[in-house]
C-alpha positions as CSV (number, residue, x, y, z in Angstrom):
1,X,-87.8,-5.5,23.0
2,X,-88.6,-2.4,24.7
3,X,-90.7,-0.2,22.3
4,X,-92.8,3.3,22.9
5,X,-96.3,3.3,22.4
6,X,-97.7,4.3,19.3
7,X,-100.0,6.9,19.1
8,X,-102.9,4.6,17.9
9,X,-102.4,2.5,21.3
10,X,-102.3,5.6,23.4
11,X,-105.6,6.9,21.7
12,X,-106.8,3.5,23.1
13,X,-105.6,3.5,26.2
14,X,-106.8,7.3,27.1
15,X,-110.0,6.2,28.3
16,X,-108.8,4.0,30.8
17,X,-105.4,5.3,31.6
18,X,-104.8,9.3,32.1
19,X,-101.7,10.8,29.9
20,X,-98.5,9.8,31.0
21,X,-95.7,12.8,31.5
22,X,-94.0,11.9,28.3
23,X,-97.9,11.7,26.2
24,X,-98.0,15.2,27.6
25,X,-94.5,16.4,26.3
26,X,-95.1,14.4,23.0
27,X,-98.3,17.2,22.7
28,X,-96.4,19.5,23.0
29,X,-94.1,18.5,19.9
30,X,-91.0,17.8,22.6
31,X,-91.1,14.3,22.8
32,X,-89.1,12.5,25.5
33,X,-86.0,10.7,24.6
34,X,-85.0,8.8,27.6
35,X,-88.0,8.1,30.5
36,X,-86.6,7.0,33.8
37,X,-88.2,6.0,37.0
38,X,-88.5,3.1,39.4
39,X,-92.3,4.1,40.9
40,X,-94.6,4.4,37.8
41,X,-95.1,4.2,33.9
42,X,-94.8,7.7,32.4
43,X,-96.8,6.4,29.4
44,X,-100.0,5.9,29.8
45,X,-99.7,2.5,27.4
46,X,-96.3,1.2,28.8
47,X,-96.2,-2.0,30.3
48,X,-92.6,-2.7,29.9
49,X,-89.2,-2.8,32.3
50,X,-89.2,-0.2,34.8
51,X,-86.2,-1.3,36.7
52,X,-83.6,-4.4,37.6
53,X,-83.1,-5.8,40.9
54,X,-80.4,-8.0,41.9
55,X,-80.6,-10.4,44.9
56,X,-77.6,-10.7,47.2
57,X,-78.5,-14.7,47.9
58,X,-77.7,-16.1,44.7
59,X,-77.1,-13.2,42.0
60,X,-80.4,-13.7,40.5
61,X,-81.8,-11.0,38.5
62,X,-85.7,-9.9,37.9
63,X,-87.2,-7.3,36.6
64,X,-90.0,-4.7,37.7
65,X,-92.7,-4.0,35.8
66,X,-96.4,-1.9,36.2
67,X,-98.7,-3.3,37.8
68,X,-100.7,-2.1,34.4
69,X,-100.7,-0.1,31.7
70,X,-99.5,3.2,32.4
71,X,-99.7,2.0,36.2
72,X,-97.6,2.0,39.2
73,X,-94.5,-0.3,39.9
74,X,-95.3,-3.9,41.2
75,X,-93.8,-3.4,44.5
76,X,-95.7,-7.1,45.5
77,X,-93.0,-8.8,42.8
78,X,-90.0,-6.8,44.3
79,X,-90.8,-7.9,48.0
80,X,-90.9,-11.4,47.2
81,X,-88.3,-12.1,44.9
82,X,-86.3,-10.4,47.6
83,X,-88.0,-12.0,51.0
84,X,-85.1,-13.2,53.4
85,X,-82.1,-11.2,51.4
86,X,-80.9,-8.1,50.4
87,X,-81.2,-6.2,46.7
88,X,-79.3,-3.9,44.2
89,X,-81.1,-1.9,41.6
90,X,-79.2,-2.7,38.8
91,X,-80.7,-1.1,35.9
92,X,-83.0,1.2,35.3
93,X,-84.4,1.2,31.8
94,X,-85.6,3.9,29.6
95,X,-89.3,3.8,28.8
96,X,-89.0,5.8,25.7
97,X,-87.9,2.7,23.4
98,X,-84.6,4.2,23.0
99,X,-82.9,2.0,25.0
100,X,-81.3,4.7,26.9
101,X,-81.2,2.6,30.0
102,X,-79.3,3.5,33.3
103,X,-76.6,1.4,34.7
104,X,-73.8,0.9,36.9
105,X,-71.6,4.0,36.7
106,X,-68.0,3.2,35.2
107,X,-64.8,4.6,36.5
108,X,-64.1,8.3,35.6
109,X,-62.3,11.4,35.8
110,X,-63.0,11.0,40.1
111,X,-62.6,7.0,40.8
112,X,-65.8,5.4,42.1
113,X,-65.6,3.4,45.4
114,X,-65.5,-0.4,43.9
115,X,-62.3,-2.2,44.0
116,X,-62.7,-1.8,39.3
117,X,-63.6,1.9,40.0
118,X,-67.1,1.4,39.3
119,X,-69.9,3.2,41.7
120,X,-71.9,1.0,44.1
121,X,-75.3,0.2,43.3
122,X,-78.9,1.8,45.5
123,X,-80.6,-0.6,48.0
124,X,-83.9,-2.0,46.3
125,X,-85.8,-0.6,49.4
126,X,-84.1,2.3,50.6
127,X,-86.9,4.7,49.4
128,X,-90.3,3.0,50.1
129,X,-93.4,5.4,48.6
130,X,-96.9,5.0,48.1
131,X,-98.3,7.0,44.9
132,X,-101.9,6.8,44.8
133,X,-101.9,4.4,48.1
134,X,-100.0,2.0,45.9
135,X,-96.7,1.0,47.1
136,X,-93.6,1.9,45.0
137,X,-89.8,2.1,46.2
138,X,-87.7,5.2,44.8
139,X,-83.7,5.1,44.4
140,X,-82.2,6.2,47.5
141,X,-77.9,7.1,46.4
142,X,-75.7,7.3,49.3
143,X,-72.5,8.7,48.6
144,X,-70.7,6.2,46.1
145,X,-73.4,5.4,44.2
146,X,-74.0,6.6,40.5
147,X,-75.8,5.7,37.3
148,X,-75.5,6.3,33.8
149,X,-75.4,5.0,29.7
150,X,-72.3,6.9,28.3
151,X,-73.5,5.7,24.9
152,X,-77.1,7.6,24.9
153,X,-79.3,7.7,21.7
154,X,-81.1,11.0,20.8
155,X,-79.8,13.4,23.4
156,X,-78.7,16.6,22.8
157,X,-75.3,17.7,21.8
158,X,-73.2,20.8,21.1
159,X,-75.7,24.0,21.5
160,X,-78.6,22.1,20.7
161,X,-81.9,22.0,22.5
162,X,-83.1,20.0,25.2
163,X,-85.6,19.4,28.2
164,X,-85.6,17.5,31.7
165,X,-87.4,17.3,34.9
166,X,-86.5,14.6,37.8
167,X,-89.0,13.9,40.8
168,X,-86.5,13.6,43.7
169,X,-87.0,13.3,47.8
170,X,-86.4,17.0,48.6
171,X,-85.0,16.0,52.4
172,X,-82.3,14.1,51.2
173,X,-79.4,16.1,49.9
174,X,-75.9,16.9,51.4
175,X,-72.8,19.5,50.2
176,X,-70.8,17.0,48.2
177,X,-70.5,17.0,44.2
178,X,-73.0,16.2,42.4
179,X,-76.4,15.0,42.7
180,X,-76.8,15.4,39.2
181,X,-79.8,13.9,36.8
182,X,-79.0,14.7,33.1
183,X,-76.8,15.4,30.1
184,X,-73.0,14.9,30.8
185,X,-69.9,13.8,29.1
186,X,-69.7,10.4,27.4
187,X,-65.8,9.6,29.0
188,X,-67.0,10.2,32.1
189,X,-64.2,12.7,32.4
190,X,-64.3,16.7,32.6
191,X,-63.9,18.0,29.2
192,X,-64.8,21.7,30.2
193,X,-67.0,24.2,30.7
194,X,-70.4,23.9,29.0
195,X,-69.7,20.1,28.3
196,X,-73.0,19.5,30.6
197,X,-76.3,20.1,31.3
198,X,-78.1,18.7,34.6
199,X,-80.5,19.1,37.4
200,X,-78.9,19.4,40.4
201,X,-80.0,19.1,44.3
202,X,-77.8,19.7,47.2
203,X,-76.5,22.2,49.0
204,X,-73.2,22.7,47.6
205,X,-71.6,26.3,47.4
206,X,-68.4,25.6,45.8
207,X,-69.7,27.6,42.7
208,X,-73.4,29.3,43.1
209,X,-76.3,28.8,45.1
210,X,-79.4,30.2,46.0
211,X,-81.5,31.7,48.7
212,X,-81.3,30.6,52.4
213,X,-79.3,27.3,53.1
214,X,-80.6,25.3,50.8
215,X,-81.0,22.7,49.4
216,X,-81.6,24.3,46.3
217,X,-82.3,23.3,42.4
218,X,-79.2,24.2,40.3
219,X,-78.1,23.2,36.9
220,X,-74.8,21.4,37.0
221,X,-73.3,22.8,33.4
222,X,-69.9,21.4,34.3
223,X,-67.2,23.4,36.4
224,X,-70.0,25.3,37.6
225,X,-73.1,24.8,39.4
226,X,-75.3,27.5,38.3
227,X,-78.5,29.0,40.1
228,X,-78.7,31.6,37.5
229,X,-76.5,33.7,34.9
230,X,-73.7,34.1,37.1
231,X,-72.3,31.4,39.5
232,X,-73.2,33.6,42.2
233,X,-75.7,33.9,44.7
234,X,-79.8,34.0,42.8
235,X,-82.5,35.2,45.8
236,X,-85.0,33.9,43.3
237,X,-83.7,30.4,43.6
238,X,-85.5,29.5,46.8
239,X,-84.3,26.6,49.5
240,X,-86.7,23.5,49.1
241,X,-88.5,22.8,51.9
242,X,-91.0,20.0,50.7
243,X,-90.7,16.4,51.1
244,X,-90.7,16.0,47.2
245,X,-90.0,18.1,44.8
246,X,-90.3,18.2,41.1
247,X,-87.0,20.2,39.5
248,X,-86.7,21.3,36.2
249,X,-84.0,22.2,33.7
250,X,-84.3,23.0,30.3
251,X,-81.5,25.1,27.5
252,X,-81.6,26.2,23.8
253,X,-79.0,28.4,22.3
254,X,-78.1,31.3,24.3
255,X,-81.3,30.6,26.6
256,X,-81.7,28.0,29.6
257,X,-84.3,27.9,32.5
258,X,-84.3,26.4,36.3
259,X,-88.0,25.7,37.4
260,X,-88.8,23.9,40.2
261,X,-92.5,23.2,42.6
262,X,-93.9,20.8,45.6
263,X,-94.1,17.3,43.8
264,X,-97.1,16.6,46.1
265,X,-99.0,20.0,45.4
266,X,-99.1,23.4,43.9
267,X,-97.5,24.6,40.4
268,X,-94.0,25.3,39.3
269,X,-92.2,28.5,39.3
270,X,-89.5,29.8,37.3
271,X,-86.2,30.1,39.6
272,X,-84.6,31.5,36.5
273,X,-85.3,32.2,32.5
274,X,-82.7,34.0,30.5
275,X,-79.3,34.4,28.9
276,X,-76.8,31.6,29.0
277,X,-73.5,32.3,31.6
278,X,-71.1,34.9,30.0
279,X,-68.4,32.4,31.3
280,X,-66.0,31.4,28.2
281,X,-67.5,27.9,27.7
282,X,-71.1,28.3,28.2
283,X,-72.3,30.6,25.1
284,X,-72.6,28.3,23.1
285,X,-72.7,25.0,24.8
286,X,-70.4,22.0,24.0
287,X,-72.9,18.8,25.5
288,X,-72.2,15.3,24.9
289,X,-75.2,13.5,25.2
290,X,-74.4,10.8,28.3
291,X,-77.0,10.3,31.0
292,X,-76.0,10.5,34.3
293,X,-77.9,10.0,37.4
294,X,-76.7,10.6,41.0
295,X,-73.4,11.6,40.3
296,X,-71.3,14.4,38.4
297,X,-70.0,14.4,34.6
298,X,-66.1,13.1,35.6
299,X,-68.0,10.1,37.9
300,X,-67.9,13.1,41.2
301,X,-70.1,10.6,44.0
302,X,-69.6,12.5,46.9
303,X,-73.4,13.4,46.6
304,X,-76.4,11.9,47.9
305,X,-80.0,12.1,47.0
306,X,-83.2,9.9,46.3
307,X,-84.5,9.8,42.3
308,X,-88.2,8.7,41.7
309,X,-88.6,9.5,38.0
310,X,-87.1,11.5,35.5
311,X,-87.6,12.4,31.7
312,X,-85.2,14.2,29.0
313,X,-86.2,15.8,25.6
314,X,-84.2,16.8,22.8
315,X,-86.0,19.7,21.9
316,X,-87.0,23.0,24.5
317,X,-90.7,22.4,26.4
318,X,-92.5,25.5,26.9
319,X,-93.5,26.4,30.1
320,X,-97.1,24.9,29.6
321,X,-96.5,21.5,28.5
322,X,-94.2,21.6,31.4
323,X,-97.0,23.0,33.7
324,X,-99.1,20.5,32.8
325,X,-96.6,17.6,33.7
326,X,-96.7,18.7,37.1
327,X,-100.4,18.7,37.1
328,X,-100.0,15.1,36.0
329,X,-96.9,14.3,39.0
330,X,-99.2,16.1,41.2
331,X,-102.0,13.6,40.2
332,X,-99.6,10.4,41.3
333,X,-99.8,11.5,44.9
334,X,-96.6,10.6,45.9
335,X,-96.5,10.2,49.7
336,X,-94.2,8.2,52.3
337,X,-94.3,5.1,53.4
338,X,-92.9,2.4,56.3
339,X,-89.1,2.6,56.4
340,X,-89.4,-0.2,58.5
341,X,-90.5,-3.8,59.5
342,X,-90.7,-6.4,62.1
343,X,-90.8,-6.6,65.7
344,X,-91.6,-3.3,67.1
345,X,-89.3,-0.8,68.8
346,X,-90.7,1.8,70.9
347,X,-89.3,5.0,71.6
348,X,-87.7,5.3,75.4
349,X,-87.3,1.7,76.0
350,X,-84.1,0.1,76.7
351,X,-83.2,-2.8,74.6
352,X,-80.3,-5.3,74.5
353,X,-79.3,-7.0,71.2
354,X,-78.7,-10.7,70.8
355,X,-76.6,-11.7,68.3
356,X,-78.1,-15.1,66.2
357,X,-75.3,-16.4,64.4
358,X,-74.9,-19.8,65.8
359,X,-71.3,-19.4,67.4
360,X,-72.5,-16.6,69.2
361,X,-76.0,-16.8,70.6
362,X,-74.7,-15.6,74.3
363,X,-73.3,-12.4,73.0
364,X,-74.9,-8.8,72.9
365,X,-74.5,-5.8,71.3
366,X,-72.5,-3.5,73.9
367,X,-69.7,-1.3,73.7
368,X,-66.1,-0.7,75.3
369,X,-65.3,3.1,75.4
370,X,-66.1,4.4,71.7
371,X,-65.7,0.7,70.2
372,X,-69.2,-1.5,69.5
373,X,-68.6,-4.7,70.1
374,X,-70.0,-8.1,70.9
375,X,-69.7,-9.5,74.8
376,X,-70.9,-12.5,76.5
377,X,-73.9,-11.0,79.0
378,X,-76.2,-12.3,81.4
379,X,-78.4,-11.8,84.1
380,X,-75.1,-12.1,86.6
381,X,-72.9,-10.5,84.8
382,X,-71.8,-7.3,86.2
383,X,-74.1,-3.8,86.6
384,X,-71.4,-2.4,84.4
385,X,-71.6,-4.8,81.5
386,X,-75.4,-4.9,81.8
387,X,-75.0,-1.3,80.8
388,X,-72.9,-1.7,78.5
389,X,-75.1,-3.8,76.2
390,X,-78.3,-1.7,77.1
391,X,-79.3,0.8,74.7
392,X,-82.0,3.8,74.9
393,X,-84.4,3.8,72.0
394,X,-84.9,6.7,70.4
395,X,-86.6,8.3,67.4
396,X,-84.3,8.3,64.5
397,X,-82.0,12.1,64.9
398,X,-82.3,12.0,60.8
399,X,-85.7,10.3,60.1
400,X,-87.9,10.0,62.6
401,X,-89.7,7.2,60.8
402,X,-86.5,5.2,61.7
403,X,-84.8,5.3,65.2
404,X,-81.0,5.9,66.8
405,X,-80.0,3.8,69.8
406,X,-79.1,6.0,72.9
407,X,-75.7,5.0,75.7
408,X,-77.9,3.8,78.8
409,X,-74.3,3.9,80.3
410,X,-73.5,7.4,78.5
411,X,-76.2,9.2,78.1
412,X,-76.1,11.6,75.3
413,X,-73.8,9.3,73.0
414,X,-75.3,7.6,70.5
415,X,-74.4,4.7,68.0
416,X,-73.3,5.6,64.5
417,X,-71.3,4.7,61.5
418,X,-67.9,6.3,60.7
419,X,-66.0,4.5,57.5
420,X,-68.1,1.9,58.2
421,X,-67.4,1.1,61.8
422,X,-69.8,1.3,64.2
423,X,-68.8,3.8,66.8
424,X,-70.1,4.8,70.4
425,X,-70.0,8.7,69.9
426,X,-71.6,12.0,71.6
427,X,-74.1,13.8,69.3
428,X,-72.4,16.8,68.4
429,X,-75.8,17.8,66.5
430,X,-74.0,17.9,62.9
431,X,-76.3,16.8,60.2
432,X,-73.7,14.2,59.4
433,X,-73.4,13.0,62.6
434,X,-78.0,12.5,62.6
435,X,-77.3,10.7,59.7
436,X,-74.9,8.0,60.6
437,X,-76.8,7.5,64.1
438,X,-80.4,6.6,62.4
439,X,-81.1,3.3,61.7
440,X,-84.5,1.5,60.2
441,X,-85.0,-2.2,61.5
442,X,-86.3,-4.4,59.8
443,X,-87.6,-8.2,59.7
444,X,-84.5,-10.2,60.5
445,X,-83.3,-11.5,57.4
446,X,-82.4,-15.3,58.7
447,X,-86.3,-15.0,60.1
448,X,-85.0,-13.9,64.0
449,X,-86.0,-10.8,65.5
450,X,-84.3,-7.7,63.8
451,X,-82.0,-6.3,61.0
452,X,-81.1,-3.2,61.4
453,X,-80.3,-1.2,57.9
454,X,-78.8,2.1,57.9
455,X,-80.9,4.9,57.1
456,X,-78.2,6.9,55.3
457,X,-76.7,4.0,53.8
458,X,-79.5,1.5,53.2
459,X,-77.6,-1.1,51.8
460,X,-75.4,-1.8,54.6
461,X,-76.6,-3.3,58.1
462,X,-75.5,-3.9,62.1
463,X,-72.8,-6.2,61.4
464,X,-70.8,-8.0,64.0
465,X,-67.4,-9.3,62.4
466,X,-64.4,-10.8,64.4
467,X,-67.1,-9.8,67.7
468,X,-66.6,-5.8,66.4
469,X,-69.4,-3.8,64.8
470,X,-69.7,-2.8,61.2
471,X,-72.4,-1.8,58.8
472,X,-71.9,-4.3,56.5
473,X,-73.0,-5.2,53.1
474,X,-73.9,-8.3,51.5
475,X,-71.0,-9.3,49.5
476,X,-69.3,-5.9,49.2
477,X,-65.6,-5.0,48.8
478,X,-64.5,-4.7,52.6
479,X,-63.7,-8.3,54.7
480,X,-66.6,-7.3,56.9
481,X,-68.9,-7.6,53.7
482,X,-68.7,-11.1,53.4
483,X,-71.4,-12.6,52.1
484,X,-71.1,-15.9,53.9
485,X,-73.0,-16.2,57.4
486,X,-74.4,-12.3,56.5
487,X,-77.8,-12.8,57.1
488,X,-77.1,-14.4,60.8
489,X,-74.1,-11.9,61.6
490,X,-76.8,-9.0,60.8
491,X,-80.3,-10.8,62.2
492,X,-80.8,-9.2,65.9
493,X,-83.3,-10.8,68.2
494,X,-84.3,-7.6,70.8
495,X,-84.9,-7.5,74.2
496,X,-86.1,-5.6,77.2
497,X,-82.6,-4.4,78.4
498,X,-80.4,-5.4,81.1
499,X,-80.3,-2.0,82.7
């Protein structure tokens, strides 16, 4: 049974373990009511869950825990219960003793992507960190993916008061609705204006925004994404521009703040402190109390963004126990780590990919016109061929810590996803289109030379299905996700190219 601390074992722990962010808002006589975060304890005394992961081999379970008190997550225990297959994060459990633990989005108001309606689940290793040189893995949400616990205890309902802050990856964000982390309804369905009351991160314009192009920090208080009074445009809502960020929201009757700062460095500032939206709906406030996390209040997963820890009170922080928290996140020393693994890629050589599935060990990745396919090749096959299964390494157009494979037959197009397909298309330079061309190899999962995960979508890999390319997930709802043969149709062994 998952328990907090009490304050007798945190007085005992203080001299070897610093105050966690939830000691600090307990000082401050705003205690948290739900703790989240896959990375690190945010008690200094906790030892308990931190997270769930689900292995696509079998449908074994384990769960993460610190590697001590008050410590960082036991990345160690993750890798190897995982080594040779893929894994979900299933749940991620509240350290507050609560129970307010996050799971698998149900169906809503806006129908997830699952065949029951149900949001997909993050990749166990799509957000790789170090804090304090320790290895942790974040919660990387593509669109489709959600969280929540639509039967919270202790949150704040109606007008009442209430706190949050989420540690999220501040270059990972797109327009869609909502990358939300907070208070929301409990049907999952829009119930109206004021019915919520979340962080939000994205670049979505719909309602407000702030300054420049974003991304910004906005409160998602349902039917409204607010920068400040007015969902309009607030110049003292900056665009983020650091690789984390710590974002804040935090509302009491007729009052409600946005703060936001660098999660590696630096202190917060206040984005906006004042009167609750004059909109019908939002004076007073009508919340629920559901937790939500990567998705909108009626199940909205068009968003994306990457979730490293997050806390909610039930009363209003004041702006110096929540200055000191980021002194404490600050102190963690988040920092980025290996996306990938394996044999070696190097940027501008040309590769050819053999496929290892035994039925198919003479066939290479190529393409015909736009389509990725599979084709027998070899070294007398035609010039064209060989070009056609010869591909251009280059540094990943989202993430350069991953790569994008390059035409050597059509220079200027590039390999990328499109409703799962893989597709030979030119770079128009879209952010989108970056995206779905970035890929992060890593050690082939049958043990042979290279699988290559998608950076945007990190559960899903180079898949060749029927001889056509798909990024394909272990056991997921399409035919190309079939789990049998998956680790050989998406293990790669690389080669110098034919052309």
């Amino acid at each position: 049974m998952l328990s907090r601390p009490s304050v007798l074992a945190l007085g005992l722990a203080a001299s070897v373990v610093a105050a966690g962010p939830c000691d600090i808002y307990a000082s401050g006589n705003t205690p948290c009511i739900a703790a989240h975060s896959t990375t690190r304890a945010l008690y200094s005394a906790y030892t308990g869950s931190l997270y769930q992961v689900k292995r696509g081999s079998d449908g074994a379970t384990t769960i993460i825990t610190p590697l001590s008190a008050g410590g960082v997550a036991n990345a160690a225990a993750q890798d190897s219960f995982c080594a040779g297959t893929t894994c979900l994060i299933t749940i991620i459990y509240d350290q507050s003793g609560r129970g307010n633990h996050l799971g698998q989005a149900p169906p809503g108001g806006f129908s997830g992507p699952d065949v029951n309606g149900y949001d997909n689940l993050a990749s166990a290793f799509g957000a790789p960190v170090t804090l304090n040189g320790q290895k942790a893995y974040g919660v990387f949400m593509s669109p489709g993916s959600g969280y929540s616990n639509n039967a919270a205890s202790g949150t704040a309902t109606g007008d009442g008061a209430e706190g949050m802050y989420a540690v999220l990856d501040g270059t990972h964000y797109n327009d869609g609705c909502c990358f939300d982390y907070g208070n929301a309804e409990v049907s999952s369905h829009d119930t109206g204006n004021g019915h919520m009351e979340a962080i939000y991160f994205g670049t979505n314009t719909v309602w407000g925004r702030g300054a420049g192009n974003g991304p910004w920090v906005m409160a998602d208080l349902e039917n409204g994404l607010f920068s400040g009074s007015s969902a309009s445009i607030n110049s003292a809502d900056p665009s983020i521009s650091s690789r984390f960020v710590t974002a804040i929201v935090k509302g009491q009757p007729n009052q409600w703040a946005i703060r936001g700062a660098n999660a590696a460095s630096g202190s917060l500032s206040t984005y906006y402190s004042g009167a609750r939206p004059s909109v019908s709906g939002y004076n007073p406030m009508s919340k629920e109390g559901a937790i939500i996390l990567g998705i909108g209040g009626d199940n909205s997963n068009g968003a994306q963004g990457t979730f490293y820890e997050g806390v909610m009170t039930a009363s209003y922080p004041s702006d110096a126990t929540e200055n000191a928290v980021q002194a404490n996140i600050v102190a963690a020393k988040y920092a980025v780590a290996s996306l990938t693994s394996g044999p070696a890629l190097t940027v501008g050589s040309s590769v050819s990919l053999r496929v290892t599935t035994s039925c198919c060990t003479t066939r290479y990745l190529a393409h015909t016109g736009s389509t990725v396919n599979t084709q027998v090749v070899s070294s007398s096959s035609t010039t064209a061929l060989k070009q056609q299964a010869s591909w251009t390494v280059r540094a990943g157009l989202a993430n350069s810590a991953c790569f994008s494979f390059e035409s050597k037959d059509t220079p200027g197009s590039f390999i990328r996803h499109a409703d799962f397909a893989l597709l030979l298309n030119a770079n128009d330079g879209s952010k989108l289109f970056h995206e779905d061309a970035t890929f992060c190899p890593q050690t082939g999962l049958n043990g042979q030379g290279n699988s290559i995960r998608s950076w945007s979508y990190p559960t899903r890999y180079f898949r060749h299905y029927s001889n056509v390319l798909y990024i394909g997930s272990n056991g997921g709802v399409h035919t190309f996700d079939a789990a049998a043969s998956f680790n050989d149709d998406v293990s790669w062994v690389v080669s110098s190219g034919f052309a």
